[in-house]
C-alpha positions in Angstrom: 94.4 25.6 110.7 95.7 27.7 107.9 95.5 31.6 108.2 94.1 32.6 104.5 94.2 36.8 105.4 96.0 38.2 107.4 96.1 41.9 109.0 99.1 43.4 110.4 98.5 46.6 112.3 96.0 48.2 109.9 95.6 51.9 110.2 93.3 54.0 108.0 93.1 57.7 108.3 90.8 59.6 105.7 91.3 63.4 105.4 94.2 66.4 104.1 97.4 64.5 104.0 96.0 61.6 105.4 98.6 60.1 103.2 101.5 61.1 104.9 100.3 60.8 108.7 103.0 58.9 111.3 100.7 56.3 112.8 103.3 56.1 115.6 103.2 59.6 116.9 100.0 59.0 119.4 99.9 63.1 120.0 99.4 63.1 116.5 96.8 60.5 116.3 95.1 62.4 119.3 95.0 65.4 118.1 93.1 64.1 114.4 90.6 62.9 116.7 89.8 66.2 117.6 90.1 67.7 114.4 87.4 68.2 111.8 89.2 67.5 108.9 90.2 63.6 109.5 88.9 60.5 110.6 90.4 57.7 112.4 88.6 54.9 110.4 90.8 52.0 111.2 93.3 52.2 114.3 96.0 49.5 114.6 94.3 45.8 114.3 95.5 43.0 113.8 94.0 39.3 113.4 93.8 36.3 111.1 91.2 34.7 109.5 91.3 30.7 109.2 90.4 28.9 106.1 87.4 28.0 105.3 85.5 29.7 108.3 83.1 32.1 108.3 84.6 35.3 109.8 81.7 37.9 111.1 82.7 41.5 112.0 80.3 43.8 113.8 80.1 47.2 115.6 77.8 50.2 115.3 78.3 52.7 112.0 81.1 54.4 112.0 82.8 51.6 114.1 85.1 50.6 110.9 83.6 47.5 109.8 82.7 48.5 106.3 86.6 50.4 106.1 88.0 47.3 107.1 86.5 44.9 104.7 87.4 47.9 101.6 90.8 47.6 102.6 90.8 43.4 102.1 90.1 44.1 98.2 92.0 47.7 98.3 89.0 49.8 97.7 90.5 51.5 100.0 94.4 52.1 100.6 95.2 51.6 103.7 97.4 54.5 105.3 99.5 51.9 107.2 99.8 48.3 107.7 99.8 45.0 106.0 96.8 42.8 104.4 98.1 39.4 103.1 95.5 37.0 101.5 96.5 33.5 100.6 100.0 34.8 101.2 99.8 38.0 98.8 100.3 41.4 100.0 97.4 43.1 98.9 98.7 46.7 100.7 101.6 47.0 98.2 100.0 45.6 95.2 100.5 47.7 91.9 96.8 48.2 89.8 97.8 45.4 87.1 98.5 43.1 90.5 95.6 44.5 91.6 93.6 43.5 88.8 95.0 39.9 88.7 94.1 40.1 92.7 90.2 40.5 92.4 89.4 38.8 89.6 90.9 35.3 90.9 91.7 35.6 95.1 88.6 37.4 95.9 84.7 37.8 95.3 82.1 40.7 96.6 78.6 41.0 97.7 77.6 44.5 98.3 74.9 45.0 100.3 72.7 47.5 97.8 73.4 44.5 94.7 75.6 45.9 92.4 73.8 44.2 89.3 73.9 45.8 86.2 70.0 47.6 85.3 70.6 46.6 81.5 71.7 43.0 81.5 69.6 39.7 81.9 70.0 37.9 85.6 72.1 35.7 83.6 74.2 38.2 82.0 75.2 39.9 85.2 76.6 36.7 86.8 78.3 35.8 83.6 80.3 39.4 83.4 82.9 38.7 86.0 83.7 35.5 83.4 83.0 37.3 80.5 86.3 39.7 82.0 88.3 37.0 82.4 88.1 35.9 78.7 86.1 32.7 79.7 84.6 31.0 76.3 81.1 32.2 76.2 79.7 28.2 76.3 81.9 27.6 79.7 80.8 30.9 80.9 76.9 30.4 80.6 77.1 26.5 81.6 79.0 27.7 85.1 76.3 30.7 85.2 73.6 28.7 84.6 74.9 26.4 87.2 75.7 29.6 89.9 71.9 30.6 89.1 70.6 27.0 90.0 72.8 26.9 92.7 70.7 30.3 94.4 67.1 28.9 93.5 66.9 31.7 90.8 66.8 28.7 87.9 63.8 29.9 85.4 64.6 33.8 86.4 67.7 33.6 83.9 66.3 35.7 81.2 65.2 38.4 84.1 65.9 42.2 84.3 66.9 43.1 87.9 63.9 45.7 87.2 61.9 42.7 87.8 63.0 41.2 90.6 62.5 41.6 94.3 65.1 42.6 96.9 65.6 39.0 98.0 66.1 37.9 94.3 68.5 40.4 93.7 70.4 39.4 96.1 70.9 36.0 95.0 72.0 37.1 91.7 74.2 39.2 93.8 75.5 36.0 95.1 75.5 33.8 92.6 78.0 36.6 90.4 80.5 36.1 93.3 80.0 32.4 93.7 80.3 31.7 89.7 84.4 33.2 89.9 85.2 30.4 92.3 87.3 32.4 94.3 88.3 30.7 97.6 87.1 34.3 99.7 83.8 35.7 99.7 83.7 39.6 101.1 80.1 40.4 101.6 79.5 43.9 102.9 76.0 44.2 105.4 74.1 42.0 101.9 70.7 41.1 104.0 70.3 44.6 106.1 68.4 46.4 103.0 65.9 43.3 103.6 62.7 42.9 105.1 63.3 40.4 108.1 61.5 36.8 106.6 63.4 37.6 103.4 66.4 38.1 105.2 65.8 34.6 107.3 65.7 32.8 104.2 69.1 34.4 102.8 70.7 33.9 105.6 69.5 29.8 105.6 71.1 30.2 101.7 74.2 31.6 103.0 74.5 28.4 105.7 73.1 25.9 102.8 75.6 27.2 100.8 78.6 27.2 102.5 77.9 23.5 103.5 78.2 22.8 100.0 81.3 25.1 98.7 83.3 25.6 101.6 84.4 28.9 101.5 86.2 31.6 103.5 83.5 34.0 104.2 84.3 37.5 105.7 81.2 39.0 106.7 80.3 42.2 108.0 77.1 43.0 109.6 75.5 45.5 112.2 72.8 42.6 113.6 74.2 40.7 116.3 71.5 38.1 115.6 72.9 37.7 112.0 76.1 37.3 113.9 75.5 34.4 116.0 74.1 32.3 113.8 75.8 32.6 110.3 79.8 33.0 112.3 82.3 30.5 113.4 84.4 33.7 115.1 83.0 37.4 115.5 85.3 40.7 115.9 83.5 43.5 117.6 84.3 47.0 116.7 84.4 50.2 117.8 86.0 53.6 117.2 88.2 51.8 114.5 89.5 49.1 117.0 88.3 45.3 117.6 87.5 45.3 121.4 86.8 41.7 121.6 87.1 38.7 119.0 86.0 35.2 119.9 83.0 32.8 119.0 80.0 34.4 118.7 78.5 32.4 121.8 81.8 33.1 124.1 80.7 37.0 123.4 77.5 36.5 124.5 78.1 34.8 127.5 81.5 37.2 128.3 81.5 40.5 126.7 85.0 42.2 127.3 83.6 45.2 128.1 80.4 47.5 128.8 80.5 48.5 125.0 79.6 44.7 124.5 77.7 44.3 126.9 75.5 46.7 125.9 76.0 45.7 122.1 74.5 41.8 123.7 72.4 42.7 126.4 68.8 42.9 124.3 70.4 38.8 123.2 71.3 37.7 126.8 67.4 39.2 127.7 65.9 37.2 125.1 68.0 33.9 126.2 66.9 34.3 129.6 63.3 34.7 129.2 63.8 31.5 127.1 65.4 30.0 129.4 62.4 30.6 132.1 59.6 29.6 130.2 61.5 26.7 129.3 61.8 26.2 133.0 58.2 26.7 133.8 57.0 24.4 131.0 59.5 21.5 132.6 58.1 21.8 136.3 54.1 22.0 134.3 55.2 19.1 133.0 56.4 17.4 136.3 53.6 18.8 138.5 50.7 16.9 136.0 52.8 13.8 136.0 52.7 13.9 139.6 
C-alpha cells in the first residue's frame, strides 16, 4: 500500500519560547512537564497513514489528538518534526505553499460546523470553489451535486439558522467533499450530536466513503465511533500514541492498562453479548430436544 501522510517524530510544545526548545535534551523536556508555562502537546510520533483507509485517532482530552490533526493542515506549527502528505512537506511549507496546500491536498470537518451564518446551505459548500476561481455554473452544478450526495437536496436555499445539528453537519461535509481533495481531516464532527443523530452520520460517513474512496483521518474521543468507522486506530495519551493497530486487535489486546481501561466498558459489553448469545443457543437446543 501507498503511505499518503506521513509523520516523522512530531513534537509540539506550546508556551514562552516554545519556538526555540531542543526536543532532544530529555532534562529539558522533563522539566516543561513540570512547569506551568508550557505544554507537551505532541511528544515524538511517528506513523503513516495508507491510502485510501480510514485512519481513527483516539485518547482522552488533552491526549494530543486534536494538536495532531492541526499540525496535518499546519494550523498549527509543529515545534519539531516532519508531516509529508502525498509527498509534500507540509512542516516547511511557506504561506503561499500553504495556501496552494489546503485548497487542493486537503479538506476539513470541524466538529462545531464551521458554516458561514449569512450564506445559503448552498453558498457555504460552493465558497471553497468560489476561492479557487471555479466558474460560478461548474461551481453550483458540483455543489448541488456535494448537497445531493449528503441527502440535504431541497435544503439548498437554507440558512444554517434553520437547520438542525445533524443537517449542519452535512453541509459541513458536503463543503469538504465538493473540493475533491484525496484527504478528509475531520476533527471529533459527530461528538456535539445527540446519539441517533450521530448513528445516522456515522452510516453517511461509511456510505460515503464506499462511494468516493477517500483517505479519511479521523479523530474522535468514543471508542465506539472508533471501531466501527476505522480500518487502523492510534491511541493517545500524554502527547504519545501507546498503541496503533485495527481497532478489533485493540480490543482484544490493549498494550497497556491505559487501554485497557480506555476498552474495558467495550470488552463488558462483548461479553454479556457473548453470554446471552450463548444462553439463547443452549434454549434453543434444550426445546429441540
Amino acid at each position: 500500500m501507498t503511505a499518503i501522510i506521513e509523520v516523522k517524530d512530531l513534537w509540539k510544545v506550546y508556551g514562552r519560547n516554545a519556538a526555540d526548545v531542543d526536543v532532544e535534551d530529555e532534562d529539558l523536556i522533563s522539566q516543561l512537564d513540570e512547569s506551568d508555562e508550557t505544554v507537551v502537546a505532541i511528544r515524538g510520533i511517528s506513523f503513516e497513514v495508507q491510502k485510501g483507509e480510514v485512519f481513527v485517532v483516539m485518547g482522552l482530552s488533552g491526549s494530543g489528538k486534536s494538536t495532531l490533526i492541526r499540525s496535518i493542515l499546519r494550523l498549527v506549527t509543529p515545534t519539531s518534526g516532519d508531516i509529508l502528505v502525498e509527498g509534500l512537506n507540509v512542516s516547511s511549507m511557506g504561506e503561499k505553499e500553504l495556501v496552494e496546500f489546503r485548497r487542493n491536498h486537503v479538506a476539513m470537518v470541524f466538529q462545531h460546523y464551521g458554516l458561514l451564518p449569512h450564506r445559503t446551505v448552498l453558498q457555504n459548500v460552493a465558497f471553497g470553489l468560489k476561492l479557487k476561481d471555479i466558474p460560478q455554473k461548474e461551481r453550483i452544478e458540483r455543489s448541488m451535486a456535494a448537497i445531493e450526495r449528503v441527502g440535504l437536496k431541497g435544503w439548498e436555499g437554507y440558512y444554517p439558522s434553520s437547520l438542525s445539528g445533524g443537517m449542519r453537519q452535512r453541509v459541513g461535509i458536503a463543503r469538504a467533499i465538493v473540493m475533491d481533495a484525496p484527504i478528509l481531516l475531520m476533527d471529533e464532527p459527530f461528538s456535539g450530536l445527540d446519539p441517533l443523530i450521530r448513528r445516522e452520520m456515522q452510516d453517511e460517513l461509511v456510505r460515503l466513503q464506499e462511494e468516493m474512496h477517500k483517505t479519511i483521518f479521523f479523530v474522535t474521543h468514543d471508542l465506539d465511533e472508533a471501531m466501527r468507522l476505522g480500518d487502523r486506530m492510534a491511541v493517545m495519551k500524554n502527547g504519545e500514541i501507546v498503541q496503533l493497530g485495527h481497532p478489533s486487535d485493540i480490543l482484544a489486546n490493549p498494550a497497556d492498562e491505559y487501554v485497557s481501561r480506555f476498552v474495558q466498558d467495550k470488552r463488558e459489553q462483548l461479553r454479556k453479548a457473548d453470554e446471552r448469545a450463548m444462553a439463547r443457543a443452549q434454549e434453543v437446543v434444550s426445546h429441540v430436544s
